[in-house]
PDB file of N, CA, C, O and CB in Angstrom:
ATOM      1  N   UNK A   1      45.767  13.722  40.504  1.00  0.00           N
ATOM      2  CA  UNK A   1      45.859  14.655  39.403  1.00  0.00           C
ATOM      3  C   UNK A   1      45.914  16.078  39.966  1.00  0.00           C
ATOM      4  O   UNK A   1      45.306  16.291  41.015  1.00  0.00           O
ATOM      5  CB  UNK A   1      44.663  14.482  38.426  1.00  0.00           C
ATOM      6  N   UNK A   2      46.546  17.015  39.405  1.00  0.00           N
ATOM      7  CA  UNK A   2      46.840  17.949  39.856  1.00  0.00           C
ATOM      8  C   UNK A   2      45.952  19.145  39.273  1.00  0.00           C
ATOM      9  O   UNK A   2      45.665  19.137  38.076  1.00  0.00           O
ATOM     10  CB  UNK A   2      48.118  17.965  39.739  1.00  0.00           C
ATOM     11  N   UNK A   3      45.457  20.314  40.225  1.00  0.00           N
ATOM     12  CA  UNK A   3      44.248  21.006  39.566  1.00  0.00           C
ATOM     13  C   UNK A   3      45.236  22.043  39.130  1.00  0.00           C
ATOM     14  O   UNK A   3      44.680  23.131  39.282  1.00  0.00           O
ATOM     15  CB  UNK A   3      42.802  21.524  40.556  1.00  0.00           C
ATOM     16  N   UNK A   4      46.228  22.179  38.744  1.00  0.00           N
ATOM     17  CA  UNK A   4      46.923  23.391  38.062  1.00  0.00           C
ATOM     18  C   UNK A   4      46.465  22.901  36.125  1.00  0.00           C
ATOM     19  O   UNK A   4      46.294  21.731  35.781  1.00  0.00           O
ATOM     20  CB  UNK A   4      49.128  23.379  38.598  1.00  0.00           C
ATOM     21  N   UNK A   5      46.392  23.718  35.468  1.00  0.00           N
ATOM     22  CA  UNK A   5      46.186  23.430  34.002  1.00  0.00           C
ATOM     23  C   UNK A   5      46.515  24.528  33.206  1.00  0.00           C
ATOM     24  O   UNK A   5      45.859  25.543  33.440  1.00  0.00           O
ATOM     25  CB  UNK A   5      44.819  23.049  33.676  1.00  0.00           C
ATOM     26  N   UNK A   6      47.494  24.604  32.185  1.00  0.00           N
ATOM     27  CA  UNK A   6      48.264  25.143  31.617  1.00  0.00           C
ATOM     28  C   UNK A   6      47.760  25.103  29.926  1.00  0.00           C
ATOM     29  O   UNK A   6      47.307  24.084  29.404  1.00  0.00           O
ATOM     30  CB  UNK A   6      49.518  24.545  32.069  1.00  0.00           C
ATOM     31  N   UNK A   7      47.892  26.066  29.398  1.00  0.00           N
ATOM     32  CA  UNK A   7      47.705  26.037  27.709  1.00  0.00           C
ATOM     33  C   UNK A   7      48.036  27.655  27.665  1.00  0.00           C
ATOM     34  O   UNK A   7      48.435  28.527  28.437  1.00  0.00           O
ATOM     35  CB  UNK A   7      45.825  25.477  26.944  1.00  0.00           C
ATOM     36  N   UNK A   8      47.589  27.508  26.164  1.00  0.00           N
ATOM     37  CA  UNK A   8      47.726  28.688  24.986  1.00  0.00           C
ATOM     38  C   UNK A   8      47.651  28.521  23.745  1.00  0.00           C
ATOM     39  O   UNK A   8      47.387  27.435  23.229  1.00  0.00           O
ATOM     40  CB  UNK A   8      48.813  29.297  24.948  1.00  0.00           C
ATOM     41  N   UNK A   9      47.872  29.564  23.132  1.00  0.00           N
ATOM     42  CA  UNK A   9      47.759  29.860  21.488  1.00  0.00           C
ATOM     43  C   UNK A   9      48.333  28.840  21.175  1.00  0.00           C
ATOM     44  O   UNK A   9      48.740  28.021  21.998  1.00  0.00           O
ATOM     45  CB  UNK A   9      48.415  31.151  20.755  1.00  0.00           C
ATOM     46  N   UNK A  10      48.500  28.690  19.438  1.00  0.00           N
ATOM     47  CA  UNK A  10      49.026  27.653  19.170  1.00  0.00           C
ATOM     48  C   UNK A  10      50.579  28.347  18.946  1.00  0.00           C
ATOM     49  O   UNK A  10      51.566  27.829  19.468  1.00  0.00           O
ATOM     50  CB  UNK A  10      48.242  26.864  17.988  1.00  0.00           C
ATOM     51  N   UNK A  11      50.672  29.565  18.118  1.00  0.00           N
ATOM     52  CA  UNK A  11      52.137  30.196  17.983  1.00  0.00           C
ATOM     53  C   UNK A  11      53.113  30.450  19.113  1.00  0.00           C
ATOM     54  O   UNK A  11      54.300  30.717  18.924  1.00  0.00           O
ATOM     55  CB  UNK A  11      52.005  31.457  17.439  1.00  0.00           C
ATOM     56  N   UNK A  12      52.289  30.307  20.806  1.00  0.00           N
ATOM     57  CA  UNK A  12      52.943  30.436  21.838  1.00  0.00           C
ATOM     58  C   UNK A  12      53.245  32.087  22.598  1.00  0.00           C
ATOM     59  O   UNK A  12      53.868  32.364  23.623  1.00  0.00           O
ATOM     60  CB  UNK A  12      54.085  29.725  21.407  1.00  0.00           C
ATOM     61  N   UNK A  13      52.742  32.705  21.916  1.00  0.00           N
ATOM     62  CA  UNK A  13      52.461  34.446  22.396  1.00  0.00           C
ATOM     63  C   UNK A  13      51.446  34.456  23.738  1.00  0.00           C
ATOM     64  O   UNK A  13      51.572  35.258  24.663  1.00  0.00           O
ATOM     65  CB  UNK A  13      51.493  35.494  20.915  1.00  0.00           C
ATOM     66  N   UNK A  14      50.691  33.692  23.686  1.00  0.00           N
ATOM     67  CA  UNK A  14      49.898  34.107  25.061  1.00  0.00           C
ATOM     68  C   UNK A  14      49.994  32.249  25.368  1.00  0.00           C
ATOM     69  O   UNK A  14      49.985  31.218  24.697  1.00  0.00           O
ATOM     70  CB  UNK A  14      47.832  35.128  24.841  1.00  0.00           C
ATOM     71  N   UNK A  15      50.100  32.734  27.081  1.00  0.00           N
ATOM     72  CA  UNK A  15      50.456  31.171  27.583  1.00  0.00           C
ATOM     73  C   UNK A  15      49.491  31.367  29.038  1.00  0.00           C
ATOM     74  O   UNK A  15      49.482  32.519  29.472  1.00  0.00           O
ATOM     75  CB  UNK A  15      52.563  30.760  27.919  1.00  0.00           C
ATOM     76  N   UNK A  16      48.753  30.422  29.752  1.00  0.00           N
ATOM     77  CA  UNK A  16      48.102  30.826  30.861  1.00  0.00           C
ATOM     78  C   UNK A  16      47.841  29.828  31.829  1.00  0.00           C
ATOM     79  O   UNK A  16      47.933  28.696  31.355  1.00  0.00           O
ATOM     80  CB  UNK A  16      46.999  31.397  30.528  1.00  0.00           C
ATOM     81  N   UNK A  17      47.573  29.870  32.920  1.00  0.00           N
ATOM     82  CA  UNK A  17      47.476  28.839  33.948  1.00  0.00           C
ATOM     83  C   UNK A  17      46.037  28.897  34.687  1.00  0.00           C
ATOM     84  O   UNK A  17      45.825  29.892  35.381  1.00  0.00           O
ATOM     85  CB  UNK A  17      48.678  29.043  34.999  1.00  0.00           C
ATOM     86  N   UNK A  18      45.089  27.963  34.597  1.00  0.00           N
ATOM     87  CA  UNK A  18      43.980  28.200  35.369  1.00  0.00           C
ATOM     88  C   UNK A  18      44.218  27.093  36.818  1.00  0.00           C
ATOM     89  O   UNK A  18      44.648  25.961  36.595  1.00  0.00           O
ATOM     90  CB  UNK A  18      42.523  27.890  34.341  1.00  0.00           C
ATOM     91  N   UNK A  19      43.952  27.458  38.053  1.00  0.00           N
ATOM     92  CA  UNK A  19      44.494  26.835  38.756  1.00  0.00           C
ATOM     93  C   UNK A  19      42.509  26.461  39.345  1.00  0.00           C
ATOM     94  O   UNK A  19      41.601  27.283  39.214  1.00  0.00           O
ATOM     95  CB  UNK A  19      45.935  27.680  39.676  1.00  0.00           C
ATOM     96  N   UNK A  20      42.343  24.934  39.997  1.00  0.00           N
ATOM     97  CA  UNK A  20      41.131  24.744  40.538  1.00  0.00           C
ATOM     98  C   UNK A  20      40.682  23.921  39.486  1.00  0.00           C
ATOM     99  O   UNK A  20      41.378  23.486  38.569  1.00  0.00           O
ATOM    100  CB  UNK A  20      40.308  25.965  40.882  1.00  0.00           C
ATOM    101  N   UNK A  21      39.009  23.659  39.744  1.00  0.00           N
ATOM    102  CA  UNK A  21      38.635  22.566  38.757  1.00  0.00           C
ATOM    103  C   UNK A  21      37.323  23.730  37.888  1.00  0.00           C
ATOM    104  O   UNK A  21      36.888  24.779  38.362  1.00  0.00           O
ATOM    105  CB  UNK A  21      37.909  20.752  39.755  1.00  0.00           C
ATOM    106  N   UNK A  22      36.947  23.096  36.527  1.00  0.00           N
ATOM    107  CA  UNK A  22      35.848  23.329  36.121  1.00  0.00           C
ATOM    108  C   UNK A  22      34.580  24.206  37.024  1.00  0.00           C
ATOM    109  O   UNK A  22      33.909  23.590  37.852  1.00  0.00           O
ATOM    110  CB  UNK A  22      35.579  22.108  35.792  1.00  0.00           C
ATOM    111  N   UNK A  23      34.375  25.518  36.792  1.00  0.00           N
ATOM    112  CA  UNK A  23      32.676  25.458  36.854  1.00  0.00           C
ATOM    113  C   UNK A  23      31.476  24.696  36.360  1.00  0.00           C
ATOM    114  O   UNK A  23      30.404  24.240  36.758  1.00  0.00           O
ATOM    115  CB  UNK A  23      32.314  26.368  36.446  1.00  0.00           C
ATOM    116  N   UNK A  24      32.122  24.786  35.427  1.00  0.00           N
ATOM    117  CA  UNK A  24      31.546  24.119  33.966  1.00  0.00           C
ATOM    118  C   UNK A  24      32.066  23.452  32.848  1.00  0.00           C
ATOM    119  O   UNK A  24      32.800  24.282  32.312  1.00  0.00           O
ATOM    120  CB  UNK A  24      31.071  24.919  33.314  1.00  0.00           C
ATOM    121  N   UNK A  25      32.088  22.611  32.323  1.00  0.00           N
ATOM    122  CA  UNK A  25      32.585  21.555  31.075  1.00  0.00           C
ATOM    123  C   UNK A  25      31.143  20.696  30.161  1.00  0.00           C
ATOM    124  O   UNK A  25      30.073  20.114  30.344  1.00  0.00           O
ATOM    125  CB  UNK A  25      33.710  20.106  31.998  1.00  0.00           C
ATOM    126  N   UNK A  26      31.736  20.982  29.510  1.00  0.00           N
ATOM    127  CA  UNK A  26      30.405  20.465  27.816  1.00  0.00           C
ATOM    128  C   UNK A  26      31.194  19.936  26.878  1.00  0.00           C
ATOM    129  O   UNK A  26      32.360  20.311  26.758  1.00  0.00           O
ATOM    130  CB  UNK A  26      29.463  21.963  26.713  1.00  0.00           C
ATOM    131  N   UNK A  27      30.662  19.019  26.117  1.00  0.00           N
ATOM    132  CA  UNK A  27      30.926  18.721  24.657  1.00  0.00           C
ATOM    133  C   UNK A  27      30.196  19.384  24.045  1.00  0.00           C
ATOM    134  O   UNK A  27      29.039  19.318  24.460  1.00  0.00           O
ATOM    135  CB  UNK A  27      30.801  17.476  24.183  1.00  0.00           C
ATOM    136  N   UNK A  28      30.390  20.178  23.005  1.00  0.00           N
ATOM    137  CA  UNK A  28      29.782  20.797  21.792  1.00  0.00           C
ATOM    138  C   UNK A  28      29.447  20.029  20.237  1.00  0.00           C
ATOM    139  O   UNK A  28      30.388  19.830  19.468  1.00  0.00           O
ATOM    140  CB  UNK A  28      30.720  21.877  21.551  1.00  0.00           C
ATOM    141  N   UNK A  29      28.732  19.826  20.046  1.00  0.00           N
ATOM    142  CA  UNK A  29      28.523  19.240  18.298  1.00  0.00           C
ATOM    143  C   UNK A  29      27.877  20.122  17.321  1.00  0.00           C
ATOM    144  O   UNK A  29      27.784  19.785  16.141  1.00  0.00           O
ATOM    145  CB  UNK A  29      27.523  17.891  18.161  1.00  0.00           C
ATOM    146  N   UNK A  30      27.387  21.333  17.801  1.00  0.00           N
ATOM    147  CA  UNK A  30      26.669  22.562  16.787  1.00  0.00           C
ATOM    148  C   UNK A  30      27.991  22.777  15.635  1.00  0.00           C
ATOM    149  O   UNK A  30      29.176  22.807  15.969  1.00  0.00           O
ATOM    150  CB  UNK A  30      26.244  24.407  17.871  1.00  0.00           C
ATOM    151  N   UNK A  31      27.498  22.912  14.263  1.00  0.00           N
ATOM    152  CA  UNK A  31      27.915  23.565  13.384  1.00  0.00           C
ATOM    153  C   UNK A  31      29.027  24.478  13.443  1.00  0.00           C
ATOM    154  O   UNK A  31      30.102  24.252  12.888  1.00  0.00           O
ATOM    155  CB  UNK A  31      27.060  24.027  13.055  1.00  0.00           C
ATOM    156  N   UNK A  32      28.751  25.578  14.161  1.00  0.00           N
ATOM    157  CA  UNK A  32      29.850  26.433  14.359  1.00  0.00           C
ATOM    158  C   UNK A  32      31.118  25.971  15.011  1.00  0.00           C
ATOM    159  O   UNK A  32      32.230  26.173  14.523  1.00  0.00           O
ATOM    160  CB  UNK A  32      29.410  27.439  15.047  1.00  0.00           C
ATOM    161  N   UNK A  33      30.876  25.282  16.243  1.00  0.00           N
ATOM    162  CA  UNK A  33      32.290  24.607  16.942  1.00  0.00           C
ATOM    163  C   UNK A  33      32.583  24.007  15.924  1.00  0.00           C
ATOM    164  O   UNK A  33      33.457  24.692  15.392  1.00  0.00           O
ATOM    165  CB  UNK A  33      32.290  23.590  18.270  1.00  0.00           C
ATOM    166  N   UNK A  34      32.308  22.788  15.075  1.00  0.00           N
ATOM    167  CA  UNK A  34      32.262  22.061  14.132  1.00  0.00           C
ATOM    168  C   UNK A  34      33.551  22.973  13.289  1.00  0.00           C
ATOM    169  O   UNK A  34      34.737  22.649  13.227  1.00  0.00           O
ATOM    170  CB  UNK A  34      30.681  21.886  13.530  1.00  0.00           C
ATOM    171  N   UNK A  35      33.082  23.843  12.859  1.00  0.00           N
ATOM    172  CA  UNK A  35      34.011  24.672  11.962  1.00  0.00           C
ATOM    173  C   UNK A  35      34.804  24.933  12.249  1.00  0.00           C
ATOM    174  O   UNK A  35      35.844  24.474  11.776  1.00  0.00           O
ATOM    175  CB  UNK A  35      33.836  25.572  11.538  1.00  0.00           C
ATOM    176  N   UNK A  36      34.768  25.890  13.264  1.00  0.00           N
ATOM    177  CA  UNK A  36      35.914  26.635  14.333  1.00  0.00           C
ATOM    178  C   UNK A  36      36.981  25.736  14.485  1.00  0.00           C
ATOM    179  O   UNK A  36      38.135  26.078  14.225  1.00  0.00           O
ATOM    180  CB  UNK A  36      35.363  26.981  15.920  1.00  0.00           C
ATOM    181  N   UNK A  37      36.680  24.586  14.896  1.00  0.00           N
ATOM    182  CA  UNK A  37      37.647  24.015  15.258  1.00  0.00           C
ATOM    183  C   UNK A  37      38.650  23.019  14.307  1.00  0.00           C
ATOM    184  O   UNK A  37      39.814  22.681  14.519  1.00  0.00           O
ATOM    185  CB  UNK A  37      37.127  23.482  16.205  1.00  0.00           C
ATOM    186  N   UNK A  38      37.695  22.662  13.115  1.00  0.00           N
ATOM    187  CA  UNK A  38      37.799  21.498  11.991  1.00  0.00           C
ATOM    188  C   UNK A  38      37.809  20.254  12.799  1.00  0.00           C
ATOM    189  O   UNK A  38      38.653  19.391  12.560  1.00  0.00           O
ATOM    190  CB  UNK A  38      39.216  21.565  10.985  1.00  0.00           C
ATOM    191  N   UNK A  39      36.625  20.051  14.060  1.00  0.00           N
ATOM    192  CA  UNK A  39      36.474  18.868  14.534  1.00  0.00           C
ATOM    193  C   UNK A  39      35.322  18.470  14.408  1.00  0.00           C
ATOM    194  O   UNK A  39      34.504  19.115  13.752  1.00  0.00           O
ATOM    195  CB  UNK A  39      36.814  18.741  15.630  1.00  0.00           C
ATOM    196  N   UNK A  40      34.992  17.209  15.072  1.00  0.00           N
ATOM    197  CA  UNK A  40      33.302  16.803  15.189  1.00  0.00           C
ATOM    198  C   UNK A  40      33.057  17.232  16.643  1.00  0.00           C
ATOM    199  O   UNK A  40      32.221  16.484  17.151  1.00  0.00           O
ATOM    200  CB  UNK A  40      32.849  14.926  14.950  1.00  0.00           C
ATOM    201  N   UNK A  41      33.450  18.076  17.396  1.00  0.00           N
ATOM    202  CA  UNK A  41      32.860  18.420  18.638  1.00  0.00           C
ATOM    203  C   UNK A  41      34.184  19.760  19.112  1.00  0.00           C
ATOM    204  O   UNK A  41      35.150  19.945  18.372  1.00  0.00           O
ATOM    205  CB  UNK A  41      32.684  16.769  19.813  1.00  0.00           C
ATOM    206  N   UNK A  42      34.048  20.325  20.028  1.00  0.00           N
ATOM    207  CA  UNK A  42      34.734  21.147  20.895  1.00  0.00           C
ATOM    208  C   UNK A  42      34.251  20.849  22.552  1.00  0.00           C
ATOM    209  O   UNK A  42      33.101  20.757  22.981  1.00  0.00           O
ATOM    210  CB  UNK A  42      34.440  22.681  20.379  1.00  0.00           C
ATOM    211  N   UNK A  43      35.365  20.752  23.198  1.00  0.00           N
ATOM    212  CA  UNK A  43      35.445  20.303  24.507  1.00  0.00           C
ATOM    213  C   UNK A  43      35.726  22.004  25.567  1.00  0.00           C
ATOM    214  O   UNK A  43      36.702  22.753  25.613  1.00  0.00           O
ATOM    215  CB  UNK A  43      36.914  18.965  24.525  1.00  0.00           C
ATOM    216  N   UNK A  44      34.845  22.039  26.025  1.00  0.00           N
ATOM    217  CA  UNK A  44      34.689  23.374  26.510  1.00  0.00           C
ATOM    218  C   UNK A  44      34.748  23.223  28.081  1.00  0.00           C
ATOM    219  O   UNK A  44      34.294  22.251  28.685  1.00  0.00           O
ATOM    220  CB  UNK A  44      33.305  24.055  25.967  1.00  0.00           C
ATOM    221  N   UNK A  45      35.428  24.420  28.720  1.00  0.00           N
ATOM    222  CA  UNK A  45      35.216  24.359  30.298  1.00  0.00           C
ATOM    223  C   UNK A  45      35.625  26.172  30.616  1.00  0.00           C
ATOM    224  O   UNK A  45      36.210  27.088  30.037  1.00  0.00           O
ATOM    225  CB  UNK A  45      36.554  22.929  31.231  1.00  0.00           C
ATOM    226  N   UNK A  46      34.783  25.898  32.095  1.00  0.00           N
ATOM    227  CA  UNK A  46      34.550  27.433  32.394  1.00  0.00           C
ATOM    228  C   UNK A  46      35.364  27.615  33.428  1.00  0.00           C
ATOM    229  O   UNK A  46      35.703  26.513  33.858  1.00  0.00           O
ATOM    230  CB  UNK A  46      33.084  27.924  32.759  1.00  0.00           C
ATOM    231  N   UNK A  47      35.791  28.406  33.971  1.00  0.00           N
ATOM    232  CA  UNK A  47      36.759  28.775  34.910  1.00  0.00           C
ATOM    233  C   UNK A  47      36.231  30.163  35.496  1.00  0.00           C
ATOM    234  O   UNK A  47      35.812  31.038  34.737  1.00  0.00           O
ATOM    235  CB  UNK A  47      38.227  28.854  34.231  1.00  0.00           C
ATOM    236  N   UNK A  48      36.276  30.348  37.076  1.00  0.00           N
ATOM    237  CA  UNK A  48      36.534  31.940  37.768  1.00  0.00           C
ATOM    238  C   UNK A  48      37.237  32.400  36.902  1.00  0.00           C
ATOM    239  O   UNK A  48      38.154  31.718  36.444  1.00  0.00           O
ATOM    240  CB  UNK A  48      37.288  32.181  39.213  1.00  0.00           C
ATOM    241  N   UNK A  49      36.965  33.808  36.409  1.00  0.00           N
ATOM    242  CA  UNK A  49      38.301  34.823  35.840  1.00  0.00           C
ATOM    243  C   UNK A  49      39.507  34.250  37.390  1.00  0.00           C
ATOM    244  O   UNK A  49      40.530  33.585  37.232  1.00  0.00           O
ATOM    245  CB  UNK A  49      37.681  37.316  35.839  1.00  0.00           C
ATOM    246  N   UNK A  50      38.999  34.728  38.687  1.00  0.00           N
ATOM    247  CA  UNK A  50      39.914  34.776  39.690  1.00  0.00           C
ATOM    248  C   UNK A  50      41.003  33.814  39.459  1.00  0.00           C
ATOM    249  O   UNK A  50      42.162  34.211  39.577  1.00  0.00           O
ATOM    250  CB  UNK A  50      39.290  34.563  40.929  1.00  0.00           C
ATOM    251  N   UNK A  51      40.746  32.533  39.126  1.00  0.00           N
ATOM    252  CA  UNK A  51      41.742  31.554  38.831  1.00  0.00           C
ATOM    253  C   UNK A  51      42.697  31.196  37.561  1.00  0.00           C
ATOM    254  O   UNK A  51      43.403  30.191  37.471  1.00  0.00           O
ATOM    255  CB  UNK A  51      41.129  30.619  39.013  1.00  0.00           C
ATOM    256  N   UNK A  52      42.554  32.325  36.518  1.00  0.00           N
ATOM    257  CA  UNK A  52      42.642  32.545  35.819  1.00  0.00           C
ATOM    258  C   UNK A  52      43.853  33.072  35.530  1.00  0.00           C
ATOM    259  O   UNK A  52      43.604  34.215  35.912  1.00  0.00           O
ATOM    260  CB  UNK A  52      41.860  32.864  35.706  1.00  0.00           C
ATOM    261  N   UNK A  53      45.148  33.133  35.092  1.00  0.00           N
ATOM    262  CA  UNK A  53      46.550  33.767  35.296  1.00  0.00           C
ATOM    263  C   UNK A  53      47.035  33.836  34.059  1.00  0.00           C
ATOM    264  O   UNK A  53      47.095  32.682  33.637  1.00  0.00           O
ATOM    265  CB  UNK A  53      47.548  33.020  36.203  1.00  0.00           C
ATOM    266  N   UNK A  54      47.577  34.916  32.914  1.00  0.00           N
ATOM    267  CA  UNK A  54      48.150  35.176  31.931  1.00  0.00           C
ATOM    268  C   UNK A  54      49.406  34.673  32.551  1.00  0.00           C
ATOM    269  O   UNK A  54      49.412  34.713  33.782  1.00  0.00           O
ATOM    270  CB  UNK A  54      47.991  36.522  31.395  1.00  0.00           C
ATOM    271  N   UNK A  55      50.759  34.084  31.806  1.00  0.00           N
ATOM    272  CA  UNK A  55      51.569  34.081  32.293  1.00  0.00           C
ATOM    273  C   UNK A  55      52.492  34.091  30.938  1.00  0.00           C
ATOM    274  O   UNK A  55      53.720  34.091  31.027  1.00  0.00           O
ATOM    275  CB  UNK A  55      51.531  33.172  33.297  1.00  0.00           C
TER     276      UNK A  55
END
């Protein structure tokens, strides 16, 4: 598997590449993610800014 990982907005205006693995990764089930997202959880992970690339 390859540690490059790619996303963005959903309209496609901001697009970005975090390259490396997780600092950090959680499942969320609090209320607020709950909402935010209209799911039963939010899947969260942390990244260096350094690895971090607007593109």
């Amino acid at each position: 598997m390859s540690d490059d990982h790619f996303g963005g907005c959903t309209c496609g205006a901001v697009r970005y590449r975090v390259i490396g693995k997780p600092q950090v990764a959680t499942v969320c089930h609090c209320r607020f993610c709950q909402k935010r997202l209209a799911s039963a959880f939010a899947v969260l992970a942390a990244f260096p800014e350094e690895s971090v690339e607007v593109i």
